[in-house]
C-alpha positions as CSV (number, residue, x, y, z in Angstrom):
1,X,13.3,-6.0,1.6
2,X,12.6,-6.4,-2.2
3,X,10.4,-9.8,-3.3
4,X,10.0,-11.3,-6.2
5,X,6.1,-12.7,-6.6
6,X,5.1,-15.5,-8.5
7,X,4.0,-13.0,-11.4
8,X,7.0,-11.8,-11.4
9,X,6.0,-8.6,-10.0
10,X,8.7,-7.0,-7.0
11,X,7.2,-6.1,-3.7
12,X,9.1,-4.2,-1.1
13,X,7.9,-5.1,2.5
14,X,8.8,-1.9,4.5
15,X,7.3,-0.3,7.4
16,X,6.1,3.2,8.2
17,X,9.4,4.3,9.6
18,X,12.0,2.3,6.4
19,X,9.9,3.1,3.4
20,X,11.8,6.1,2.0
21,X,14.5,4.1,3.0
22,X,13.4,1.1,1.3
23,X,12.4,2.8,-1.7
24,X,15.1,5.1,-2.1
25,X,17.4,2.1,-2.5
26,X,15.8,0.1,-4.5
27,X,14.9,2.4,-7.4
28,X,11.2,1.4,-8.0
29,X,7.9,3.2,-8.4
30,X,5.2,2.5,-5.8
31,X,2.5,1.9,-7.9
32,X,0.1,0.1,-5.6
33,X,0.3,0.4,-1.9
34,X,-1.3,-2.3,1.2
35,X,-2.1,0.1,4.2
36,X,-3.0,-1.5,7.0
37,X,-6.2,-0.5,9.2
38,X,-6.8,-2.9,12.3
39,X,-7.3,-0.3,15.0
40,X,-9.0,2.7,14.5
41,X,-6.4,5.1,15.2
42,X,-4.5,3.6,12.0
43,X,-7.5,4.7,9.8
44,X,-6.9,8.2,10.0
45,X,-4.9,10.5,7.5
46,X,-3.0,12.1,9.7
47,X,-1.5,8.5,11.4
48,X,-0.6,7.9,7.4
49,X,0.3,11.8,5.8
50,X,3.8,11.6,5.7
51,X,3.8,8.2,3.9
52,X,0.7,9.2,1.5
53,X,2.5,12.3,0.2
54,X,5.7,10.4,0.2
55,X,3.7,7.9,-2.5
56,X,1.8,10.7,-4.1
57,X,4.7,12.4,-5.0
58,X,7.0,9.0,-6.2
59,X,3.9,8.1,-8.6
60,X,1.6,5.9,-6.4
61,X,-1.4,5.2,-8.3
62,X,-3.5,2.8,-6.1
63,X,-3.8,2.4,-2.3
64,X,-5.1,-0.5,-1.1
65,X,-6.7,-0.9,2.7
66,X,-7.0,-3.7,4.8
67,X,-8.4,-4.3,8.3
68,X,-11.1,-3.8,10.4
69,X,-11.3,0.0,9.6
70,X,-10.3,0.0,5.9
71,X,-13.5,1.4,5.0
72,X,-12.9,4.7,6.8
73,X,-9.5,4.5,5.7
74,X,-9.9,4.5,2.1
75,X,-13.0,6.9,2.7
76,X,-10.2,9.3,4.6
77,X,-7.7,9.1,1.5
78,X,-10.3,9.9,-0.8
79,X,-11.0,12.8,1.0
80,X,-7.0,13.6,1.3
81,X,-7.0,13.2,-2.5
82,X,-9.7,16.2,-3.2
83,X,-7.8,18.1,-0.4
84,X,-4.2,17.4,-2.3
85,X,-5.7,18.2,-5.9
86,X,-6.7,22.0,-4.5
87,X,-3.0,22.2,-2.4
88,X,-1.3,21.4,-5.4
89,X,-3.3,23.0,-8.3
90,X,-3.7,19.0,-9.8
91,X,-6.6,16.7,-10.3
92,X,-4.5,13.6,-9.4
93,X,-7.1,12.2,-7.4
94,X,-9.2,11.3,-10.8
95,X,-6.0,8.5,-11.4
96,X,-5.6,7.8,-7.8
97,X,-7.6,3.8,-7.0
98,X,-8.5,3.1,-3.7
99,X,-10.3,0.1,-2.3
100,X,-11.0,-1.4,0.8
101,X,-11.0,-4.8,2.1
102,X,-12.2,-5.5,5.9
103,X,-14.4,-8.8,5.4
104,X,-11.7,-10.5,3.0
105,X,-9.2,-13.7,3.6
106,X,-5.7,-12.8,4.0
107,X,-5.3,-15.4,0.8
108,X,-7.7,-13.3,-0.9
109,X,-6.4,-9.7,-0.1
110,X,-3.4,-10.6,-1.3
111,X,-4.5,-12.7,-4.4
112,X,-5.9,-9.1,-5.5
113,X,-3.3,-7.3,-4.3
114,X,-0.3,-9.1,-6.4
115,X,-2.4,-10.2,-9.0
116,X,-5.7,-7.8,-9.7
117,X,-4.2,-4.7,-10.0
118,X,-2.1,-2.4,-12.4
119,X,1.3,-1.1,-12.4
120,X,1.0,1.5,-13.8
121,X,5.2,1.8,-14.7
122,X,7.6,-0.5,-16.6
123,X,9.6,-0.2,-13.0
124,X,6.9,-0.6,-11.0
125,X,6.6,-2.4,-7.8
126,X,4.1,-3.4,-4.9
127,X,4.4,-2.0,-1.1
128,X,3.4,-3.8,1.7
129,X,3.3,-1.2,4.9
130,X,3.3,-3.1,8.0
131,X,4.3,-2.9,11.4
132,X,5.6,-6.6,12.3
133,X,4.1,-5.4,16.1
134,X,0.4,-5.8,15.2
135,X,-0.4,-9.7,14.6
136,X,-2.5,-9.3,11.7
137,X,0.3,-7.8,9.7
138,X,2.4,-10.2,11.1
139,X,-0.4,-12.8,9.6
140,X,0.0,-11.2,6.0
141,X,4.2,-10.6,6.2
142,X,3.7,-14.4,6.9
143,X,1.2,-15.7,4.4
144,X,3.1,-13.5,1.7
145,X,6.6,-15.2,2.2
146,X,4.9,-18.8,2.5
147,X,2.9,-18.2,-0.5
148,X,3.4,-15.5,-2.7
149,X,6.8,-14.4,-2.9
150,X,10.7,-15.2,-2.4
151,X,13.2,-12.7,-1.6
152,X,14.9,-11.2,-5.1
């Protein structure tokens, strides 16, 4: 589902399994992702692959982790980056932002997420990944449609 944030910027909420989906129909550029890390199997590359090089390839120009193992996350899509660059024959990773944010507020992640960082495109949008299963990313679906942003 597409939001509109009180920036004005358009977020797409999607999980794993819709965001093609979601992004196919809605015509936007992925420039700055929320992946979620909670448990540590979600802090891998290859629980995330299919969905990184799905971004990489639509013009995703920041990820940004969350969770109790969002350091080894964004430490593991770093490393996917250097490993994509020599696949490819590119040195995308140099444009490529990744933080990480395990010790944060949810009102806090988010402030920086729809508010400190760059789209990168004139159709450019913000993705939320989450998987409405796992109570923290319940917790930020939640605390970005009560505070953030309204459906567009």
């Amino acid at each position: 589902m597409i939001y509109k944030c009180s920036n004005g910027r358009r977020l797409i909420i999607a999980t794993k399994e819709s965001l093609v989906s979601a992004l196919d129909k809605s015509g936007l550029v992925p420039c700055v992702v929320l992946l979620t890390a909670w448990q540590v199997e979600r802090a891998s590359v290859s629980f995330w692959e299919p969905s990184i090089r799905f971004l990489l390839e639509n013009r995703c120009s920041y990820f940004a982790c969350v969770g109790n193992y969002s350091e080894r996350l964004h430490d593991a899509i770093d490393e996917f980056l250097y490993q994509y660059d020599e696949e490819i024959g590119s040195q995308l990773s140099r444009d490529i932002v990744t933080t990480y944010h395990n010790n944060e507020s949810t009102e806090d992640v988010i402030a920086y997420f729809v508010h400190g960082t760059e789209l990168r495109s004139a159709n450019g949008c913000l993705v939320a990944i989450l998987d409405d299963s796992l109570l923290e990313d319940q917790g930020i679906m939640n605390f970005i449609k009560t505070h953030e942003a309204q459906p567009a």
